[in-house]
N, CA, C and O atoms as a Tinker XYZ file with bonds, in Angstrom:
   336  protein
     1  N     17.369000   11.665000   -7.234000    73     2
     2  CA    16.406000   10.598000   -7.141000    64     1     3
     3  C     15.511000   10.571000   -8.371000    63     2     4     5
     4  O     14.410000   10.042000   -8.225000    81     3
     5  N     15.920000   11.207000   -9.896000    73     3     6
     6  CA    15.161000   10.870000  -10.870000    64     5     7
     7  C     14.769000    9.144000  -11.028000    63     6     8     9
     8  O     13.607000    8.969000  -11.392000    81     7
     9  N     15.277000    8.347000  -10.888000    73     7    10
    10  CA    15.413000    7.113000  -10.914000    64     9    11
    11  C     14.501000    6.272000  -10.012000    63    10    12    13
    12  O     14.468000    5.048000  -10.139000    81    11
    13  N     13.801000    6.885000   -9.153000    73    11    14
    14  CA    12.647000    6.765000   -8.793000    64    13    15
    15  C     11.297000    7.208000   -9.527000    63    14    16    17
    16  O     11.229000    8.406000   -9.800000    81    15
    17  N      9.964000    6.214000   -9.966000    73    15    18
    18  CA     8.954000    6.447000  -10.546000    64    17    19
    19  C      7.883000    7.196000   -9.405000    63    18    20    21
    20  O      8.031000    7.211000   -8.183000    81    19
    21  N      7.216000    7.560000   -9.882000    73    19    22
    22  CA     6.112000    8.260000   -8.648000    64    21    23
    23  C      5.333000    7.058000   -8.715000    63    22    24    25
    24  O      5.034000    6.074000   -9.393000    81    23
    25  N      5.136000    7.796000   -7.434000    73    23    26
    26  CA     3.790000    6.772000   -6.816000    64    25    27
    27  C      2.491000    6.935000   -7.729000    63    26    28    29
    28  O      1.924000    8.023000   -7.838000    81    27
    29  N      2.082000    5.835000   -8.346000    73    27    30
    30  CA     0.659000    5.632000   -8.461000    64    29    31
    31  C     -0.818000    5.990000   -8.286000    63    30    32    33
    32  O     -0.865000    5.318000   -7.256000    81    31
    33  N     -1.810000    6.364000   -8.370000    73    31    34
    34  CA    -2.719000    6.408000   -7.740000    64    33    35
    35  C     -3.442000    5.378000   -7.157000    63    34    36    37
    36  O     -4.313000    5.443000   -6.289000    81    35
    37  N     -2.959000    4.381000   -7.760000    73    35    38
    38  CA    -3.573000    2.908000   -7.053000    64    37    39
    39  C     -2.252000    1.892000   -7.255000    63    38    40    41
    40  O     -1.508000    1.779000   -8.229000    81    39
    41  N     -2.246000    1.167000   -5.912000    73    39    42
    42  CA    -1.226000    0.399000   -5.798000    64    41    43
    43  C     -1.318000   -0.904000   -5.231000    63    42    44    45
    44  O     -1.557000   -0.653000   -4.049000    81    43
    45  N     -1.278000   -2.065000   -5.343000    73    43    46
    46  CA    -1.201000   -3.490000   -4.359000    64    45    47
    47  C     -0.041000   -3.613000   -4.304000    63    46    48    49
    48  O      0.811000   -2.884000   -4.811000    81    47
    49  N      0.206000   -5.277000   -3.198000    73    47    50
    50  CA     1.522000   -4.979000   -2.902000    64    49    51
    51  C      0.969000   -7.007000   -3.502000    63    50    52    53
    52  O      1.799000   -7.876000   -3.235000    81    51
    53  N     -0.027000   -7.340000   -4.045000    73    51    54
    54  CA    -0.161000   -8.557000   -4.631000    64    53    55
    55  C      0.348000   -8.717000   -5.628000    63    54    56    57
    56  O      0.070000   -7.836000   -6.441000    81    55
    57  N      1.312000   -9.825000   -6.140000    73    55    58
    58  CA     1.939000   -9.531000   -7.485000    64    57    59
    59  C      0.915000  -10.036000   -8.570000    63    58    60    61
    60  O      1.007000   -9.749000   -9.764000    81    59
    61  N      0.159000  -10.638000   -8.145000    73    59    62
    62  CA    -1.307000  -11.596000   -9.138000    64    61    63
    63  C     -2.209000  -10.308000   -9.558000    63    62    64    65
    64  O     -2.988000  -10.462000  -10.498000    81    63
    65  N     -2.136000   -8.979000   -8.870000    73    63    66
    66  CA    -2.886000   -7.736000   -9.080000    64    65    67
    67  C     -2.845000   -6.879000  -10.059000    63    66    68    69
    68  O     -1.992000   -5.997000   -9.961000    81    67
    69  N     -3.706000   -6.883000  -11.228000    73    67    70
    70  CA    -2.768000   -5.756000  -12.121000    64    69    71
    71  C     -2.540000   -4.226000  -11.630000    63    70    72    73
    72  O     -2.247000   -3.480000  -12.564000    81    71
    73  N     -2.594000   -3.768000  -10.689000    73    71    74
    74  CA    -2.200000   -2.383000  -10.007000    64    73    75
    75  C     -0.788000   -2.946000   -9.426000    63    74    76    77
    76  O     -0.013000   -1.991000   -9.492000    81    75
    77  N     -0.127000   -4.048000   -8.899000    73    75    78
    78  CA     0.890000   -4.017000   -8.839000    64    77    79
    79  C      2.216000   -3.824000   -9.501000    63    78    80    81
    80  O      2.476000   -4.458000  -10.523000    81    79
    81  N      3.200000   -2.859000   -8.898000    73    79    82
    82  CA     4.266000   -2.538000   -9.821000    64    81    83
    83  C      5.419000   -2.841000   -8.818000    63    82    84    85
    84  O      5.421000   -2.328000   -7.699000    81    83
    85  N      6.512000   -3.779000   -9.292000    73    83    86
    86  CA     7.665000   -4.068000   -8.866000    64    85    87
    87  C      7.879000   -2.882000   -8.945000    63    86    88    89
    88  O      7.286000   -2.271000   -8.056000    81    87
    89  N      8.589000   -2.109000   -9.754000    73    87    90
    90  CA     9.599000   -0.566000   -9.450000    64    89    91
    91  C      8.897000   -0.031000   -8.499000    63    90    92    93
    92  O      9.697000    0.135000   -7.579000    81    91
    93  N      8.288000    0.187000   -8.309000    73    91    94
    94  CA     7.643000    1.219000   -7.008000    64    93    95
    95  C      8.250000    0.362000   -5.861000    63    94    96    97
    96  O      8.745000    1.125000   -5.031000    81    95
    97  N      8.402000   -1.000000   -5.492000    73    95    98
    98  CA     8.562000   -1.418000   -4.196000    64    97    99
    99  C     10.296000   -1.480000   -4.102000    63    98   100   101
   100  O     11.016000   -1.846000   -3.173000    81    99
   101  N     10.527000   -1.126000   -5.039000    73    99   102
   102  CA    12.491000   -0.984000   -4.919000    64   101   103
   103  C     12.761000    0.021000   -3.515000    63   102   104   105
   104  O     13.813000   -0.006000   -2.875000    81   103
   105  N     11.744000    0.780000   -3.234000    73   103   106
   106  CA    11.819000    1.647000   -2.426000    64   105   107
   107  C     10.991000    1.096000   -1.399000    63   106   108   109
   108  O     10.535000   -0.041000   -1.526000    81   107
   109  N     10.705000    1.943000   -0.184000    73   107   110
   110  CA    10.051000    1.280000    0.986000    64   109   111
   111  C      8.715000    2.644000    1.049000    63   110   112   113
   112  O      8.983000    3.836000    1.203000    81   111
   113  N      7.506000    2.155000    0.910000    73   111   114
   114  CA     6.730000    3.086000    0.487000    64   113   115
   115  C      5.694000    3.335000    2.175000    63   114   116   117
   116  O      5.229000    2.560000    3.012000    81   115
   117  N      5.718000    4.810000    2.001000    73   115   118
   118  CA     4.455000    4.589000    3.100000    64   117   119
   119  C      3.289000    5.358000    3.094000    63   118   120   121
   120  O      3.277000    6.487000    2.603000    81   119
   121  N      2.052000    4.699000    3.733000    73   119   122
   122  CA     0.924000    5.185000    3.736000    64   121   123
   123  C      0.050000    5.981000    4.789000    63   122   124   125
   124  O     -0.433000    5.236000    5.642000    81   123
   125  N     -0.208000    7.073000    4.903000    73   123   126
   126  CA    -1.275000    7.500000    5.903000    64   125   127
   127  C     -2.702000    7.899000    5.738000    63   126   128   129
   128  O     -3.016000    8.766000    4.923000    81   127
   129  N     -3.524000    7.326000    6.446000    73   127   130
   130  CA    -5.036000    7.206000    6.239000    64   129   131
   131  C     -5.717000    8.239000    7.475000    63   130   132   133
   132  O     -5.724000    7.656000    8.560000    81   131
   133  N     -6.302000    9.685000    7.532000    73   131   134
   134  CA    -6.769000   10.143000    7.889000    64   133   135
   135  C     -5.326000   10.657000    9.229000    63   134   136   137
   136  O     -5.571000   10.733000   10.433000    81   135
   137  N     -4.109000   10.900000    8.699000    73   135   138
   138  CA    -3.052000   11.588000    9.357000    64   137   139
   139  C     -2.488000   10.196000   10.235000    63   138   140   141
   140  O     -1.809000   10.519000   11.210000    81   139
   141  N     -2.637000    8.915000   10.070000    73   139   142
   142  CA    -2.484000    8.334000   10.866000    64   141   143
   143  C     -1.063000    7.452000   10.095000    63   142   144   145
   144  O     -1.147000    7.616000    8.878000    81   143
   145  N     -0.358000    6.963000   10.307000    73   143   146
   146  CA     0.467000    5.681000    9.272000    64   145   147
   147  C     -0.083000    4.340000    9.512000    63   146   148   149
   148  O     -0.469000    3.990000   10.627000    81   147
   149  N     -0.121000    3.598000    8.486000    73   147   150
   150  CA    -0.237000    2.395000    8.954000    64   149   151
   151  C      0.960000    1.717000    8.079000    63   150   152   153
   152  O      1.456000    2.183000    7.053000    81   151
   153  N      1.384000    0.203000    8.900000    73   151   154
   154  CA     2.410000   -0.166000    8.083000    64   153   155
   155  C      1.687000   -2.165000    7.781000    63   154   156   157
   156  O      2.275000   -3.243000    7.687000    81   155
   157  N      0.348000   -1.806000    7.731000    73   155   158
   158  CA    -0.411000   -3.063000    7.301000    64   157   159
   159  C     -0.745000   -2.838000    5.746000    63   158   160   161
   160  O     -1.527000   -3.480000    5.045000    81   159
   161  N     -0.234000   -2.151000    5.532000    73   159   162
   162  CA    -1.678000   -1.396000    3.829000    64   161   163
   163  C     -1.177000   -2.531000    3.200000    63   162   164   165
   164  O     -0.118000   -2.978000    3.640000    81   163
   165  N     -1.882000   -3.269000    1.970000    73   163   166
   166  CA    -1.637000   -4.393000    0.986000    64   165   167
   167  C     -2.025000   -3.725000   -0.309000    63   166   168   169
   168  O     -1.528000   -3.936000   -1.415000    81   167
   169  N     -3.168000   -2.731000    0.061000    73   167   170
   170  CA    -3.786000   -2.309000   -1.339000    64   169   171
   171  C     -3.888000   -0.606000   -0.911000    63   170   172   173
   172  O     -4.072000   -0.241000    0.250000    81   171
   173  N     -3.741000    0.290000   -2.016000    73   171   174
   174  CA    -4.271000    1.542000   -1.840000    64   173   175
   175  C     -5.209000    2.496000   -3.065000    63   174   176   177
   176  O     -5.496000    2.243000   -4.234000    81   175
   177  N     -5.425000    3.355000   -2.419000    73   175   178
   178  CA    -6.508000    3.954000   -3.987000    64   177   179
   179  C     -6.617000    5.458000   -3.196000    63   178   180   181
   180  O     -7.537000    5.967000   -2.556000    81   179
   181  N     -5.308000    5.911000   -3.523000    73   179   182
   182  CA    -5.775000    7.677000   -3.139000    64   181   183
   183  C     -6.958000    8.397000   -4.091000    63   182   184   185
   184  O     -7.919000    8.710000   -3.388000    81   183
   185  N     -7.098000    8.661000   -5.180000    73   183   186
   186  CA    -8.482000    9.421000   -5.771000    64   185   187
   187  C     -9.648000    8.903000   -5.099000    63   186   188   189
   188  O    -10.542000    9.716000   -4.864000    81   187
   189  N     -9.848000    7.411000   -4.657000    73   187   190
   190  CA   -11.238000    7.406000   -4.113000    64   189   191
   191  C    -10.999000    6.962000   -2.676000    63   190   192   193
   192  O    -11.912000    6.502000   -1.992000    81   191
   193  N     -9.883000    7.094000   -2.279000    73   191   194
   194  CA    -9.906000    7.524000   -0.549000    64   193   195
   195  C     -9.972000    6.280000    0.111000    63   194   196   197
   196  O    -10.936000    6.031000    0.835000    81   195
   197  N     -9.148000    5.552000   -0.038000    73   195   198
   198  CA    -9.146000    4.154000    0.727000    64   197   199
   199  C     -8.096000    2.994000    0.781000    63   198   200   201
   200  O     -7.552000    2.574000   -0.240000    81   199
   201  N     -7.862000    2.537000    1.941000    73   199   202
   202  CA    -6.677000    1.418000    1.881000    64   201   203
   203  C     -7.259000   -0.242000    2.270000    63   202   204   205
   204  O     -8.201000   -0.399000    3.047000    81   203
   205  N     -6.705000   -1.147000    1.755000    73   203   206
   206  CA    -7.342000   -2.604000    2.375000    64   205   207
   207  C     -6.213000   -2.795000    3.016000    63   206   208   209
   208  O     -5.084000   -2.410000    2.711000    81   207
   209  N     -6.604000   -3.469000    4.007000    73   207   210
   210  CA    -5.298000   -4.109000    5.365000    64   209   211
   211  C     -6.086000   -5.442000    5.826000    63   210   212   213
   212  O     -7.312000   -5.499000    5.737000    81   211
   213  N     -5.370000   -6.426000    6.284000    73   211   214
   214  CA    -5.456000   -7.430000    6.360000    64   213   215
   215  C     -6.782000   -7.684000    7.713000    63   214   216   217
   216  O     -6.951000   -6.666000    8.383000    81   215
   217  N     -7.468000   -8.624000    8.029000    73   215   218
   218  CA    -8.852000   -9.141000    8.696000    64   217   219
   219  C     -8.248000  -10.112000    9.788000    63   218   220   221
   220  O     -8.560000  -11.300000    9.868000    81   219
   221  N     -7.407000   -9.516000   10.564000    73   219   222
   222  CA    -6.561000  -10.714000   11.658000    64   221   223
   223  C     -6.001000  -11.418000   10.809000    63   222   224   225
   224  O     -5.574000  -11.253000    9.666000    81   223
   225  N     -6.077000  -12.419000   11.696000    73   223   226
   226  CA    -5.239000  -13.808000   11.178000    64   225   227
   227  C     -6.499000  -14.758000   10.054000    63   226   228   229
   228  O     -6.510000  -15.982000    9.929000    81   227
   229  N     -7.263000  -13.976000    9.501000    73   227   230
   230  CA    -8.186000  -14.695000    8.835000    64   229   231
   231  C     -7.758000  -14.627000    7.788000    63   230   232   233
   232  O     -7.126000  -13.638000    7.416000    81   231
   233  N     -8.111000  -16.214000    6.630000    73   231   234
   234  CA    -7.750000  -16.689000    5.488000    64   233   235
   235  C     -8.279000  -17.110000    4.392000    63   234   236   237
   236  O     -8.622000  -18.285000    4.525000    81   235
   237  N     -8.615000  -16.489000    2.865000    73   235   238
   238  CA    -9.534000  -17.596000    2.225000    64   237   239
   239  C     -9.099000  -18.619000    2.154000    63   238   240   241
   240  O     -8.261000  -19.031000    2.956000    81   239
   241  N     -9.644000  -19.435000    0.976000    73   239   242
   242  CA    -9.054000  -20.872000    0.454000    64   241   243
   243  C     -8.069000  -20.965000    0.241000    63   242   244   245
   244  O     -7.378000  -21.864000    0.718000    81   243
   245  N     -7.556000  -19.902000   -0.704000    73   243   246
   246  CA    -6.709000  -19.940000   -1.281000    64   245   247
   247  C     -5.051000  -19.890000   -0.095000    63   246   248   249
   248  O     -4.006000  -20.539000   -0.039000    81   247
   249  N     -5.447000  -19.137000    0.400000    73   247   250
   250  CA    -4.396000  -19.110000    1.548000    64   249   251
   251  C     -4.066000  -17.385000    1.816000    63   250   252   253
   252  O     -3.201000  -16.778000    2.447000    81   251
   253  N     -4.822000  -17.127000    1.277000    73   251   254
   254  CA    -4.658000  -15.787000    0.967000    64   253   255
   255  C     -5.228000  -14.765000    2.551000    63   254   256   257
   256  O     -6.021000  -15.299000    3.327000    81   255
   257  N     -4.754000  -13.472000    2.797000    73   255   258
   258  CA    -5.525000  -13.077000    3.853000    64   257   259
   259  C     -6.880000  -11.989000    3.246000    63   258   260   261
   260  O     -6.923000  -11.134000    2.361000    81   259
   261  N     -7.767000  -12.467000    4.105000    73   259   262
   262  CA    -8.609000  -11.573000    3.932000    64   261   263
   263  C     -8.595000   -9.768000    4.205000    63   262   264   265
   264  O     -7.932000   -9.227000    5.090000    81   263
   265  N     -9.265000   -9.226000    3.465000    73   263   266
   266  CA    -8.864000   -7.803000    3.557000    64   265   267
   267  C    -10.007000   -6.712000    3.686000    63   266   268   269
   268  O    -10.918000   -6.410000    2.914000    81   267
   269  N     -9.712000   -6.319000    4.690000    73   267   270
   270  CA   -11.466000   -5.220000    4.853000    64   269   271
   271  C    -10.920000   -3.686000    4.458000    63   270   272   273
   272  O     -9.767000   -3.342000    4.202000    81   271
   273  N    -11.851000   -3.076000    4.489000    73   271   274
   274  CA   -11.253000   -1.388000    3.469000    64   273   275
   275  C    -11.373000   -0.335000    4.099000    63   274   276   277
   276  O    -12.547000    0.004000    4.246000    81   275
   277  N    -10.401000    0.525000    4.666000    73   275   278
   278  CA   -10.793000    1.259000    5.273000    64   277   279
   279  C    -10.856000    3.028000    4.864000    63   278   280   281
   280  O     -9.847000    3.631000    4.497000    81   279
   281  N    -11.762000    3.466000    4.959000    73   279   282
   282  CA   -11.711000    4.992000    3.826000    64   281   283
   283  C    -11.232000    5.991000    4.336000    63   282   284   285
   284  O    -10.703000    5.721000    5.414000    81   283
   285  N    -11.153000    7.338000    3.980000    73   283   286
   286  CA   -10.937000    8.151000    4.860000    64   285   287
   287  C     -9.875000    9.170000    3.650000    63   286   288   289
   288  O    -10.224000    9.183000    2.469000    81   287
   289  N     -8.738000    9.886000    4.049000    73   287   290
   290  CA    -7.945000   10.430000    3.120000    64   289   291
   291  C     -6.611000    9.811000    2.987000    63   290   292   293
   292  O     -5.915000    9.645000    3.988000    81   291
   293  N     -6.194000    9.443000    1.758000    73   291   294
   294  CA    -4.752000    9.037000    1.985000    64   293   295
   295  C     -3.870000    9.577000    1.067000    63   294   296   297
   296  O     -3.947000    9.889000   -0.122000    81   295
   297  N     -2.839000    9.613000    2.088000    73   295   298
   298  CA    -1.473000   10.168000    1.545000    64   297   299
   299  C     -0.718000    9.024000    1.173000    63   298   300   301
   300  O     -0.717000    7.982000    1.828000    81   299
   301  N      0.075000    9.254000   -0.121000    73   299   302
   302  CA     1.175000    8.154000    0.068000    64   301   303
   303  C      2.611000    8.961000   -0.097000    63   302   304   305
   304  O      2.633000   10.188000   -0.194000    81   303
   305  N      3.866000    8.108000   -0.120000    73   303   306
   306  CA     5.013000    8.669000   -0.046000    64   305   307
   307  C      6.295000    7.829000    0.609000    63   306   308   309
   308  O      6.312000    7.090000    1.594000    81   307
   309  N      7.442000    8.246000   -0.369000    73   307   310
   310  CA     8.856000    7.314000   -0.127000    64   309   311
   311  C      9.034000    7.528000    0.997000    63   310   312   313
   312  O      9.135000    8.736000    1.213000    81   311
   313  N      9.184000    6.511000    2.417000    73   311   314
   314  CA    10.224000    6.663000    3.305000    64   313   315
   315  C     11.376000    7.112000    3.148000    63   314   316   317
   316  O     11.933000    6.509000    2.230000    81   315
   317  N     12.226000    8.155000    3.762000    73   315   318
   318  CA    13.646000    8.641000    3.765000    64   317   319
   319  C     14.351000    6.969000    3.946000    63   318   320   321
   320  O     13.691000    6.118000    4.543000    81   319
   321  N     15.406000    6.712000    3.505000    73   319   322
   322  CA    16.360000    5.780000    3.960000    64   321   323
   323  C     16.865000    5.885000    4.535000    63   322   324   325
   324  O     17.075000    7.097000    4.585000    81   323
   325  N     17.608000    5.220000    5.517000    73   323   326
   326  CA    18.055000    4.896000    7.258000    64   325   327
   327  C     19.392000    5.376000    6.582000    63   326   328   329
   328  O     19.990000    4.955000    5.592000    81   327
   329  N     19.665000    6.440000    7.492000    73   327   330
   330  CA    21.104000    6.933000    7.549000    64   329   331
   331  C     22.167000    5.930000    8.307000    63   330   332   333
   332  O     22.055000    5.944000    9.532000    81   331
   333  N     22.889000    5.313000    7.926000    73   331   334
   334  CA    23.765000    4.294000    9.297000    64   333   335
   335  C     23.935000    3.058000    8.258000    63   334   336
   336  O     24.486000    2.019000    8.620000    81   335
């Protein structure tokens, strides 16, 4: 698996974001915030301890979803791929 880049310390999954990186999402990435997974994360920032996930079904103008931040410790890391 050299052919995989490491994960980031900061990551979006917005392509308009400059923390976003196509190669990183070739893979299926996941996040846990205080031992927990979540599979909402849009944005992450392990050195300063925090993920944004989406505000319901709420929307700016733009069409975009709103995003509240939630802190705590996070891990990130490649999902294994589905054997089958």
């Amino acid at each position: 698996m050299t052919d995989t880049p490491a994960l980031p310390d900061r990551l979006s999954a917005d392509p308009r974001s400059p923390h976003h990186n196509a190669a990183v999402f070739e893979r299926e990435v996941g996040v846990r915030i205080n031992g927990k997974e979540r599979f909402d994360v849009q944005e992450y920032c392990v050195s300063e301890g925090w993920i944004r996930i989406p505000a319901g079904k709420a929307v700016d103008r733009r069409g975009q979803p709103l995003l509240i931040k939630l802190k705590g410790t996070v891990e990130v890391f490649y999902r294994a791929p589905d054997a089958g």
